[in-house]
N, C-alpha and C positions, 0 to 999 in steps of 0.2 A: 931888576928881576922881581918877580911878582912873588912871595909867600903866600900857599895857599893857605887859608883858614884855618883848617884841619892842623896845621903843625901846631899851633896854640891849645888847642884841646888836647893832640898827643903830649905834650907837657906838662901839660896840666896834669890828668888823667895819668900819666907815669910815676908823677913826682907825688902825688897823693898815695896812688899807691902802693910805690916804693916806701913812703914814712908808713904807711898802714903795715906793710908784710914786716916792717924792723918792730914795731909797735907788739903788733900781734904775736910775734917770735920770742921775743922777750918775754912776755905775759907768759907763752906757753913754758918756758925755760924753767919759770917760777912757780909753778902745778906743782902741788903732792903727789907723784906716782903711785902713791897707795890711794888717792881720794878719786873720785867722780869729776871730772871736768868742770865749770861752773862760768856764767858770768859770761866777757866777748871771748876767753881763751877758750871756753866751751865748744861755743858757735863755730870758733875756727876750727877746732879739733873735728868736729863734727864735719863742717866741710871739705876740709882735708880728707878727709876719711871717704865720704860720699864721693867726691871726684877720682879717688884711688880705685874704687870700689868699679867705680863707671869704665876706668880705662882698663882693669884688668879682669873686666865682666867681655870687655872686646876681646884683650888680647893673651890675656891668660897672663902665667907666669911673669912670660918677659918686657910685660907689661908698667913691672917696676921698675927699667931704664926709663921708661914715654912719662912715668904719670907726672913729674914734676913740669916738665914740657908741655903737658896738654892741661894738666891744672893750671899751669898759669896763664894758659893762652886764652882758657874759659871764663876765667874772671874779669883780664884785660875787654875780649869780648863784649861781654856780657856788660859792664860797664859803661864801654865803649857805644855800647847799640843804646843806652839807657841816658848819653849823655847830651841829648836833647832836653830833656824835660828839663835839665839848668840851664839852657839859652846856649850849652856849646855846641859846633856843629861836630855832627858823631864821626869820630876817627875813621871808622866804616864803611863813613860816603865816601871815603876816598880811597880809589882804584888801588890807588900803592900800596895803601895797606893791608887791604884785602888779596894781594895779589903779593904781598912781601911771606905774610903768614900760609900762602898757598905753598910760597916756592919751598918753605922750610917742609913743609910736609909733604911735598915730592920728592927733595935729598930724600927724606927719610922713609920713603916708598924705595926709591933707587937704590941707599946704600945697603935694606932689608932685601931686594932682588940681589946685588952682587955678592950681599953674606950669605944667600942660602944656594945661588948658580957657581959660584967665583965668576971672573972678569968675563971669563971664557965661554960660559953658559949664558952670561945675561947679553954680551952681543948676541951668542947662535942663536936667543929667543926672538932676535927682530928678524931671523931669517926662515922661522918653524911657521909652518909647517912645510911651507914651500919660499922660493928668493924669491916671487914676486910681491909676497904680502910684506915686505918689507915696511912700504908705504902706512899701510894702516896698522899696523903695529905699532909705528912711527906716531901716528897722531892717536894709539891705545895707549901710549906713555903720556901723552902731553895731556891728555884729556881730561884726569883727578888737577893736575892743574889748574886749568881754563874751568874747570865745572865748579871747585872747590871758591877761588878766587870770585867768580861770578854769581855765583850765587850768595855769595854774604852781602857781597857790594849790592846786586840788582834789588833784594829782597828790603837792606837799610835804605837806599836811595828811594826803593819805590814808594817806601814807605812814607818818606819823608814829602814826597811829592803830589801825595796822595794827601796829609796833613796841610800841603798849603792849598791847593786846590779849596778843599771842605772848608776851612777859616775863609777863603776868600767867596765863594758860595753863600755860605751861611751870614757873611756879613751884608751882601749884596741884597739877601731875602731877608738880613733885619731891618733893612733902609726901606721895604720894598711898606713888611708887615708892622712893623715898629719906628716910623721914620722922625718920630718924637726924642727916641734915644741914640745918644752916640757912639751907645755901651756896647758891643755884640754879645748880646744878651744869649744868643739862639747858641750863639758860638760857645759861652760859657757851659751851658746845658749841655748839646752834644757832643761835643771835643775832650772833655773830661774820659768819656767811653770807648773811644776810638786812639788816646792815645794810651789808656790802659793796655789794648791789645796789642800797637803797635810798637808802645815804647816798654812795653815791659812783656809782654807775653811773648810778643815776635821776637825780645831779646835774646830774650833766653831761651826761645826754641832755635833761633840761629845759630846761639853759640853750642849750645849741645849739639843739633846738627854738626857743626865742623869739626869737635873734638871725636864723636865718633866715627864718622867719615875719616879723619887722620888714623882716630885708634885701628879700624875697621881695616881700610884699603893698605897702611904699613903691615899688621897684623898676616892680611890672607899671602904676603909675599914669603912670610915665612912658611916652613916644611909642618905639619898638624904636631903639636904634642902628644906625647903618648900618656 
């Protein structure tokens, strides 16, 4: 049986920063409640803060069951999309994982429809307005799914696909313009800028993308707050 790649960087990348959140938790534990935050327990505080701020700018109130769930899934994310630039390949590129974190936030699309219909309401909704829209109602359930799932995977894969292309490009036209050097010299100059956007900007627009998407589409299942 073949291991795919990806399960070495999920290890990696877990076990890091499972020691990072015991680390940081500590630190905060040990804060003066009377003083100003300071130092890396600062930074977390503040992030903490920031991504609470973000899930319950989506979902309001009940927003304080999601944010531990969506803060930690934006970090891993975000990370995770950023774990190229150390040579690992990104947890991301791979289907299962992007399609493990989709399925978590579909339960949690479905179990916010069955709390706000009961059982009984959220079947009749596959049958409203009429029994024949059954069908498409059917694949209007699956949809935050497959949309949610495929677009973290297709955006990191592309990404990545699109970095080997350019490296392989760029070294081709240094053979062509500079065939003196063995260095990819052209490669060193432009790829620095391209992997700016891809490995760190894309990142973290991906992973914001998904956490408010999750916060977003659980969110409108619920009844408006008053």
């Amino acid at each position: 049986m073949t291991i795919q790649v990806e399960v070495f960087s999920i290890l990696i990348i877990s076990g890091v920063l499972g020691l990072a959140f015991v680390y940081l938790g500590n630190k905060v534990k040990q804060l003066d409640p009377y003083e100003k935050p300071s130092g890396i327990a600062g930074l977390a505080v503040d992030a903490v803060s920031t991504l609470r701020n973000v899930v319950l700018g989506n979902m309001g109130k009940r927003g304080e069951n999601y944010a531990p769930y969506i803060s930690t899934i934006f970090i891993f994310i975000f990370i995770s999309n950023m774990s190229g630039l150390l040579g690992l390949p990104p947890p991301t590129a791979n289907f299962s994982v992007t399609l493990s974190f989709g399925l978590i936030t579909w339960f949690f699309i479905q179990r916010a429809s069955i709390k706000s219909n009961g059982f009984g309401g959220y079947i009749k909704g596959f049958f409203e307005p009429i029994v024949p829209f059954v069908i498409p109602n059917i694949f209007g359930q699956i949809a935050p799914l497959i949309s949610l799932s495929v677009r973290l995977f297709g955006n990191i894969i592309g990404g990545g696909v699109i970095m080997s292309l350019l490296y392989t490009f760029l070294n081709y036209l240094n053979g062509i313009l500079l065939p003196w050097l063995k260095l990819n010299v052209l490669g060193i100059i432009v790829a620095p800028v391209l992997h700016a956007y891809f490995d760190i900007f894309s990142a973290f627009l991906q992973a914001f993308i998904f956490i408010s998407l999750t916060a977003i589409l659980t969110s409108v299942e619920y009844p408006e707050e008053n």
